[in-house]
N, C-alpha and C positions, 0 to 999 in steps of 0.2 A: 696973307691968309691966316687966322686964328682959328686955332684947333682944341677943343679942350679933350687930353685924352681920359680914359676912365681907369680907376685904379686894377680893377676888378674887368677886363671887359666881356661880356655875356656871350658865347659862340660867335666867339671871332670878332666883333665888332668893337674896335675899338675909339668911338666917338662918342660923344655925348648923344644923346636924341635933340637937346635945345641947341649944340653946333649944326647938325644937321639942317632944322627946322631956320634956324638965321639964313641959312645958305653959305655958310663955312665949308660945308663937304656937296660937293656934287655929282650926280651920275656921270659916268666918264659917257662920251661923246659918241662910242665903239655903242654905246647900250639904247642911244634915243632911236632909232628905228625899230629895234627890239618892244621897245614901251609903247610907240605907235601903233607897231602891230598889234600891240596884246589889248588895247584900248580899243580901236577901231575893232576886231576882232569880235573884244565882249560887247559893245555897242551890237553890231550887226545880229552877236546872240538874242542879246534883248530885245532889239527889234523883231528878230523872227519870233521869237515867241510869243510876243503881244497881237504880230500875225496873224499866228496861226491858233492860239488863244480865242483871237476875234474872231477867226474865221468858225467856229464850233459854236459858240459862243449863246447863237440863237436857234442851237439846230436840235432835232428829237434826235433821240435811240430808237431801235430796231430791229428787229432779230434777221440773221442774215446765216449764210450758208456757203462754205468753199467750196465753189465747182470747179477750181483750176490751179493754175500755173502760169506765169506768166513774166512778160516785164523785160528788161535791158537788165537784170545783174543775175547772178545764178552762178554754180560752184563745176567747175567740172572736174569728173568723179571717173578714175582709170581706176581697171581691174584685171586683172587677167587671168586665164583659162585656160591650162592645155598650152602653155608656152605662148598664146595671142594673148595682147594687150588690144585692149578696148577704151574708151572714152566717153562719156557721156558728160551731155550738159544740163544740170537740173537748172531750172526757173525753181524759185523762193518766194518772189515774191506775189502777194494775194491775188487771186479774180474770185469776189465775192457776188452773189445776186442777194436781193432781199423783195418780198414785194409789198405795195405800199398802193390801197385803192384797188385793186384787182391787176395793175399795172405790175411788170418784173423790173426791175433795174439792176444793171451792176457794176460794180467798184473794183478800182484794181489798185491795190497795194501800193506805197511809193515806195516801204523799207524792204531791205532783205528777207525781213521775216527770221529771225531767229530770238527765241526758239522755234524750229519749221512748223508752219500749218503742216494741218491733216487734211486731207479730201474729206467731206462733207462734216465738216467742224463745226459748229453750231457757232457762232462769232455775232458780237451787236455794232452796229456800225449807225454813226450818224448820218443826218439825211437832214438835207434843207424841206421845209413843207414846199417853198414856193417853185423851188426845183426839186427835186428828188435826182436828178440826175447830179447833184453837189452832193458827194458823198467820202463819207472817212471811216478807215476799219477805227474801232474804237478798243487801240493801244496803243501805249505812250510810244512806240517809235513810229507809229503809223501817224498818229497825230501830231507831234512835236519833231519830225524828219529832219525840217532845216535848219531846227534850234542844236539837236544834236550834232549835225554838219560843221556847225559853225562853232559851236561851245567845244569844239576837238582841237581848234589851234590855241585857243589864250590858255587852255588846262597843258596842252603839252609846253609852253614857254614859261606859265607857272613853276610845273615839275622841273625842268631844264634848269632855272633861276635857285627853286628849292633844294636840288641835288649840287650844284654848283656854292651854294652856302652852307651845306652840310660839308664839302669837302673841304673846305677854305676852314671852319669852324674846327674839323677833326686835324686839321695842319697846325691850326694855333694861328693863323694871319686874317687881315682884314680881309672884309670883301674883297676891295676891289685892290688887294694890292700890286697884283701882278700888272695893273692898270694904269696905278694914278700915277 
């Protein structure tokens, strides 16, 4: 194996870039499931986004109205009074109506909602003409839900990969030396 080292090498790295790019240095073996994940990961992002991109895509706005509370995620919120503790479970996430033709329709939230809706929040939410019952509150976590979901793993293996070369960098040794 031919290695050309560099006189000077830049935060830790001490390879050439054109050793690298021949295939002189290689990812150690510990790290190709690590790269699969964070590949298939940011794919899956992209894909949800072009989704749900699509899915908006050919729809109107609206003016729409919070009448509620609702949904499978919500914060539970203890307090206590007079030495009782108490528990309560909020619902976050939106139940919006809008109406459209003399017709009501309404929408329920997919994200958490923060920052929290208010009851009777003035909100514009898309709506299909051909259904109106196809509808989305109109914000970025309401509308981009699964992009965000998915865009959470390939950013935290990014940071993990980036903190992990900053500390190899602040030691003075190669990436991967503890490795190869």
């Amino acid at each position: 194996m031919r290695v050309t080292p560099l006189a000077n090498p830049p935060y830790g790295l001490q390879y050439s870039y054109s050793s690298i790019l021949r295939g002189d240095i290689g990812l150690p073996k510990k790290y190709i499931p690590a790269l699969l994940l964070f590949i298939l990961s940011l794919a899956a992002t992209i894909y949800f986004f072009q989704l749900e991109n699509g899915y908006i895509k050919n729809m109107h706005i609206v003016q729409g109205e919070i009448v509620g509370f609702g949904g499978k995620s919500g914060i539970k919120e203890s307090s206590s009074q007079g030495g009782l503790k108490t528990s309560t479970f909020t619902h976050t996430q939106a139940i919006a109506n809008f109406s459209k033709d003399g017709s009501i329709y309404r929408v329920e939230g997919r994200a958490a909602g923060f920052p929290r809706w208010q009851l009777q929040q003035k909100i514009e939410i898309y709506y299909s003409l051909e259904n109106p019952k196809k509808s989305r509150i109109n914000r970025f976590d309401e509308l981009y839900f699964y992009t965000l979901l998915s865009g959470v793993l390939p950013l935290y293996i990014f940071l993990a990969f980036m903190f992990r070369f900053g500390v190899n960098a602040l030691r003075k040794r190669p990436l991967f030396s503890d490795l190869i």
